[in-house]
N, C-alpha and C positions, 0 to 999 in steps of 0.2 A: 737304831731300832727299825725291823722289818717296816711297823706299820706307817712311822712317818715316814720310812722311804716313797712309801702309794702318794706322797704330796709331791715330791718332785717332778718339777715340769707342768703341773695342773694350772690351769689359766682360771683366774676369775677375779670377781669386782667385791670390795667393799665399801659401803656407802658408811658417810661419817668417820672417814678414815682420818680427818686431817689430828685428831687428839681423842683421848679419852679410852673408852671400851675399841672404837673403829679404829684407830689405828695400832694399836696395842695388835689387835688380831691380826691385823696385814701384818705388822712387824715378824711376828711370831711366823705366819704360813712366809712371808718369801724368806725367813730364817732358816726353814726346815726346806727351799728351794722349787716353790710356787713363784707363778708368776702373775703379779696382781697391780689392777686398777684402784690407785688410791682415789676412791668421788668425795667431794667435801663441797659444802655452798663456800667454802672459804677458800677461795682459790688460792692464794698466797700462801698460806699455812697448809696446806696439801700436796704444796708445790716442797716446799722445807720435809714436811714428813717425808715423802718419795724418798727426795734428797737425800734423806739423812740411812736411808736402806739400801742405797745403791754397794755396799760394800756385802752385802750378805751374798747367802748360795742363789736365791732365787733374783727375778725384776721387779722393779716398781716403778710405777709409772701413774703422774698424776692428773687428774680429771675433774674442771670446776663443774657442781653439779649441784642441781635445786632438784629433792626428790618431789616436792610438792609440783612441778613442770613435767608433762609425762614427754613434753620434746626433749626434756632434758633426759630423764633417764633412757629413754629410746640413745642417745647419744653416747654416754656412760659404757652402755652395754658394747654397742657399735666401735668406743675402742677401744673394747676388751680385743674384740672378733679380730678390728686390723691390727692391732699390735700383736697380739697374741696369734692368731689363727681360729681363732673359736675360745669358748667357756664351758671350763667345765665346774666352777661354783659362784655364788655370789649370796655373800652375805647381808643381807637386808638389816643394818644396823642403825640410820643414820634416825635419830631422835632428839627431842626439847621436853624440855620437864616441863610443869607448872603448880603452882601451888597460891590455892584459890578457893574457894565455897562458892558453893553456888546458887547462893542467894545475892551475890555481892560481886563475883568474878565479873568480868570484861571478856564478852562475847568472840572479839574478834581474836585473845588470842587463844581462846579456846578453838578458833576456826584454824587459828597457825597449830596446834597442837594436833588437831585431829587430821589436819593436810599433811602435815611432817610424820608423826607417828603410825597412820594408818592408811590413808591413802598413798604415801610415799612407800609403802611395804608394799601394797596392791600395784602400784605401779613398777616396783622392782620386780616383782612376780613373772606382772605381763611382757615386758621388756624381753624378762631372760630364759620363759620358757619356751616359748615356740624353736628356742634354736637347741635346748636341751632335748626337747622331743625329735626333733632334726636327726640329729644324733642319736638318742637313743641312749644318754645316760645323761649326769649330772648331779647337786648339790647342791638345794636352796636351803641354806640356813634364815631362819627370822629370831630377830634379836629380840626377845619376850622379855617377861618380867614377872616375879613374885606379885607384881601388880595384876597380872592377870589371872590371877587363881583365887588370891582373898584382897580385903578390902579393908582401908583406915581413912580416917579424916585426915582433909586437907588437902588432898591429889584427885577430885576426882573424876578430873578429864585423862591426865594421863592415865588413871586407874580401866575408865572405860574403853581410850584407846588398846591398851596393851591386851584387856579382854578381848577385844577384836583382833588381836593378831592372833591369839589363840586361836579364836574361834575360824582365824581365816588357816591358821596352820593345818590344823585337824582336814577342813574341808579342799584343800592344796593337796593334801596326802592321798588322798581318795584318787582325783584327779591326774595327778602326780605318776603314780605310781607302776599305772599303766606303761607307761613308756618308758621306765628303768629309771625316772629323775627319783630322787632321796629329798626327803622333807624330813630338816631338823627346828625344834624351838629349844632355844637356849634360854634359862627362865633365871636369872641369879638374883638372887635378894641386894640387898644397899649395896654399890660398890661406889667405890673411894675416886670418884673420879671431877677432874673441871667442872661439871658443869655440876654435880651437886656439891661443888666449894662456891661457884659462885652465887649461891642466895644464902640471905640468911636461915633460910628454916634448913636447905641443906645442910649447913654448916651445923647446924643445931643438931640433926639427926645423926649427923658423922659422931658429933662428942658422945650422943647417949647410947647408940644403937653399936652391934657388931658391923663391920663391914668387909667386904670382898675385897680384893686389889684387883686391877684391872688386867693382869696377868694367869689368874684363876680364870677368867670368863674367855680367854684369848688360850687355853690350853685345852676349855671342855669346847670351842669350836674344832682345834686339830684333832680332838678325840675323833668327833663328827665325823668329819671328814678325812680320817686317814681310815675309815673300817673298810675290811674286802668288800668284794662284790658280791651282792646278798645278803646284806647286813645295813639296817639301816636307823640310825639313833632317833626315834619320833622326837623325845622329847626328854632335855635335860634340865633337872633344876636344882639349881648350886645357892647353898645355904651356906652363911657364915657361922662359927662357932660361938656363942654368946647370946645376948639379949638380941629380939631382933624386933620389926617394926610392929 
C-alpha cells in the first residue's frame, strides 16, 4: 500500500517497547520498514524484543531506558540520531497502571505513576523536539487513554495522569505545529496486554469488560504516521466492541 510505503526508512524511538502495547508497535512500523529504537527500563527484555525483529524489512535496535530520568531519555533520543542519522517519530508509550483509592493508596507509588506516566511523556517530548524542529518536520505520537477523557473507580492516579497527557497533547499541538512536527494521541479503551494480566483487578476487568488486542492500538499508530504531508491525525480513539468500562 502507497501509504505504509511513507514508513520506510523513517527513524524513531519507542519507549516501553520491551512487551505489551510498546513493543507490538515497534514490531509493526520496522515490519512495514522503519527503523526503530527499542527503550524499555528492562534492558534484558528489550534487548530479546529488538532480537527477535532483526528479520523484518526495517532495524531494531535496543536501548535500556528509565523515562522517569530525563538523562536517560536525553540518551534514548541520542541513539536514535547515531544509529540512525536523525528522528523522524517517537512514540511516547512507556506506562505503569495502578489501582488504588485514594483514601487508602500508598503515596509513593502514586509518585512512580505520575513520574512514569506523565512526566516520562514530558520528558520524551523535550528530548525529541528541538531536533524535529531542526529539521523541520516529524511525529510525536502520545500513548493516551479512554482514561483520559471519562472516569471510573479504582484507577485514579492513572486516570489523572492519562488526563494530563491529553491535556499536554492538545497544548504540544499548538506549539508543535509551527515547525512541520505532527502531534498524534492514541486514546484506546482496555487492551489485553501483560501488564493488565498481571494484577488481579486487571485480570478481573479482562473477564467482564470488551477488550482491544495489542495489535489494534499498533495499526492506528501506522495509521498516524503513514498520512502525507499536510495531514495530521490530532487525536485517535479506539473502542472495543462490547461491554466496556
Amino acid at each position: 500500500m502507497e501509504e505504509l510505503a511513507r514508513l520506510k526508512g523513517l527513524r524513531g524511538v519507542v519507549t516501553g517497547a520491551a512487551r505489551g502495547i510498546g513493543h507490538g508497535c515497534a514490531a509493526e512500523l520496522v515490519r512495514c520498514g522503519a527503523n526503530v529504537v527499542l527503550a524499555d527500563l528492562d534492558g534484558d527484555a528489550v534487548d530479546a524484543s529488538a532480537n527477535a525483529l532483526e528479520d523484518l524489512d526495517g532495524s531494531a535496535v535496543a536501548c535500556e531506558l528509565d523515562v522517569r530520568s530525563w538523562d536517560s531519555v536525553e540518551r534514548a533520543i541520542a541513539r536514535c540520531t547515531d544509529a540512525f542519522g536523525g528522528i523522524d517519530f517517537v512514540v511516547a508509550n512507556a506506562g505503569i497502571g495502578n489501582y488504588s483509592a485514594l483514601d487508602t493508596g500508598d503515596p509513593e507509588e502514586w509518585r512512580r505513576v505520575i513520574e512514569t506516566n506523565l512526566l516520562g511523556v514530558l520528558y520524551t517530548v523535550r528530548a525529541a523536539l528541538p531536533v524535529m524542529k531542526e529539521q523541520g518536520s516529524g511525529d510525536i505520537v502520545l500513548m493516551a487513554s479512554i482514561a483520559g477523557r471519562w472516569t471510573w473507580v479504582g484507577e485514579p492516579v492513572y486516570i489523572t495522569a492519562k488526563w494530563g497527557v491529553v491535556g499536554l497533547g492538545w497544548a504540544l499541538r499548538k506549539e508543535a505545529l509551527a515547525y512541520g512536527v505532527r502531534v498524534t494521541m492514541i486514546e484506546p479503551g482496555m487492551v489485553d496486554t501483560p501488564l493488565v494480566r498481571a494484577t488481579p483487578e486487571g485480570r478481573s476487568e479482562l473477564e467482564r469488560f470488551a477488550t482491544l488486542q495489542i495489535d489494534d492500538v499498533a495499526r492506528a499508530v501506522v495509521f498516524a504516521l503513514s498520512q502525507p504531508d499536510g495531514v495530521a491525525i490530532s487525536e485517535l480513539m479506539i473502542n472495543p466492541v462490547g461491554p466496556e468500562l
